[in-house]
C-alpha positions in Angstrom: 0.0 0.0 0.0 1.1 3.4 -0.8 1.4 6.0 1.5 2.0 9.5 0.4 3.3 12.3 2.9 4.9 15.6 2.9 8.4 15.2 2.5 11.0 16.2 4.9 14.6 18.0 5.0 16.1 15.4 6.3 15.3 13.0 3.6 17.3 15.3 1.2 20.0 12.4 0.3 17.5 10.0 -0.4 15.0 11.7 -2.6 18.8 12.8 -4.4 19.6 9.1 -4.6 16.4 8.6 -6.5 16.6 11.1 -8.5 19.8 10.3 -10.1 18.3 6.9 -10.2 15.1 7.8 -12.6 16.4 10.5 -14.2 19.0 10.7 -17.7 19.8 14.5 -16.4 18.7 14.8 -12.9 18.2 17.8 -10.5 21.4 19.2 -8.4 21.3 18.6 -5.0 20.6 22.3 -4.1 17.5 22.7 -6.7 15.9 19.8 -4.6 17.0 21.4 -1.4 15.3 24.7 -2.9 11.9 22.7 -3.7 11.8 21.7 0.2 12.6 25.0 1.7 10.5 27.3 -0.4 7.1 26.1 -0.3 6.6 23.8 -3.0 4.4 20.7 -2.7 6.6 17.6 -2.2 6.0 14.6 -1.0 7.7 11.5 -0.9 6.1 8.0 -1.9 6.2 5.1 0.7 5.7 1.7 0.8 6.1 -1.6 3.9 9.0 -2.6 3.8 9.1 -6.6 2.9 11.7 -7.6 5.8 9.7 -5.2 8.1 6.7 -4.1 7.4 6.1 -1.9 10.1 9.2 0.0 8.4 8.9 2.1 5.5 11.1 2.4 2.4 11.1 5.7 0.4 10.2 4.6 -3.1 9.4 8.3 -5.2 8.7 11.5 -4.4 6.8 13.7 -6.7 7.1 18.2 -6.4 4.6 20.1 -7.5 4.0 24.6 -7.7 1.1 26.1 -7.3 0.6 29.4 -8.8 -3.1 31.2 -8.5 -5.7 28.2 -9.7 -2.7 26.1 -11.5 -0.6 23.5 -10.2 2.3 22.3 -12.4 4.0 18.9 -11.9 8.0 19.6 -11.8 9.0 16.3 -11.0 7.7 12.8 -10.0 10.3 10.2 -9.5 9.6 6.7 -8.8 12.4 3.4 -7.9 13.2 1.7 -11.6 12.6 -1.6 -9.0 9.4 -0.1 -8.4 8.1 1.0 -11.5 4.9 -0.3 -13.6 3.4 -1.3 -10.1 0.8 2.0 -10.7 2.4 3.5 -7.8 3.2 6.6 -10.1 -1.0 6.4 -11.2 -2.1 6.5 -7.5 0.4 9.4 -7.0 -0.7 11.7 -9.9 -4.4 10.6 -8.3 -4.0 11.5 -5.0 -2.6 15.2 -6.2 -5.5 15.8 -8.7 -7.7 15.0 -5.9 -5.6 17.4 -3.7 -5.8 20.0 -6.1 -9.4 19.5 -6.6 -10.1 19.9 -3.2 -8.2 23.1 -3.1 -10.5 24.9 -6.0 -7.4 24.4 -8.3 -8.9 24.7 -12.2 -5.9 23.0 -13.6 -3.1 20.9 -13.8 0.4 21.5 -16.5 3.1 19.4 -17.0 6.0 18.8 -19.3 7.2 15.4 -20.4 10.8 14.4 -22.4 9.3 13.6 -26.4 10.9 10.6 -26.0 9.4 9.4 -22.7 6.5 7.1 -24.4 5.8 5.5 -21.1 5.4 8.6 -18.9 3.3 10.2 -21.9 1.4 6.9 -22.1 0.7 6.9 -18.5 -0.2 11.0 -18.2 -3.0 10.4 -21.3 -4.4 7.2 -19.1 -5.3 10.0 -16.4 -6.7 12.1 -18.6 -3.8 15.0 -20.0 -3.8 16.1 -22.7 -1.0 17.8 -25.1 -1.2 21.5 -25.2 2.4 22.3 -26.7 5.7 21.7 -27.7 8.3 23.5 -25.7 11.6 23.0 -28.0 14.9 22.2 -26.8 13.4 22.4 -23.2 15.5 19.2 -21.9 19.0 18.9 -21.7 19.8 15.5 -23.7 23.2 13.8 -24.2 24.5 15.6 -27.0 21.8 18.3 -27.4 18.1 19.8 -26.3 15.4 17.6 -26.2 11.7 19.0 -26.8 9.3 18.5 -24.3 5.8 18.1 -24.6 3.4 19.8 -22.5 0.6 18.2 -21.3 -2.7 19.6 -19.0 -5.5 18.4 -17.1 -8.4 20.2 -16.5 -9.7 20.0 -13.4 
């Protein structure tokens, strides 16, 4: 079962860990450490842990901003061990319902074009593409577009 909860400062070096674990190009250290201290949504993704399962382990975290009636989904990071279990579905879920609750009208993201399997997922909720941003994404040898997706709400 998945239980989602603000995250904290002191899990800093794990929600890094993960990070550079699920993403090509991930965040610095200090842009996470940004996210936690200046009032952006993030919470972190837990599940029982299998030796212990009054433990938890830290599977993903997701961050999220909220301008006026908008959120917009930074970041949502989930365990490559851990991924295709839904866990990301019930995440994106939970926040829409959040953000429902809260009288937000809408939801924006932006996805790597080549992430088929995040896109794939996002359009199973219910996004939808609204744009291209070009070169957005730092890539390997380039800029990779991004697609930008919403949710209204």
């Amino acid at each position: 079962m998945l239980t989602i909860k603000p995250s904290k400062i002191e899990e800093l070096q794990k929600l890094y860990k993960l990070e550079r674990l699920c993403h090509s190009h991930p965040w610095t250290l200090n842009i996470l450490k940004d996210c936690l201290t200046v009032g952006y949504l993030c919470h972190s993704f837990t599940i029982p842990c299998c030796k212990n399962p009054e433990k938890e382990q830290l599977i993903g975290f997701m961050i999220n901003q909220v301008i006026l009636d908008e959120c917009n989904l930074l970041t949502i990071c989930i365990h490559p061990s851990h991924q295709g279990k839904g866990y990301a579905a019930n995440a994106l879920n939970w926040l829409l319902e959040l953000m429902t609750e809260k009288k937000i009208k809408s939801c924006l993201l932006e996805v790597r074009k080549s992430n088929d399997k995040a896109q794939a997922l996002y359009r199973k909720i219910g996004f939808e593409q609204i744009g291209i941003r070009k070169a957005y994404y730092p890539a390997d040898s380039s800029r990779e577009d991004a697609i930008v997706m919403r949710k209204l709400l």
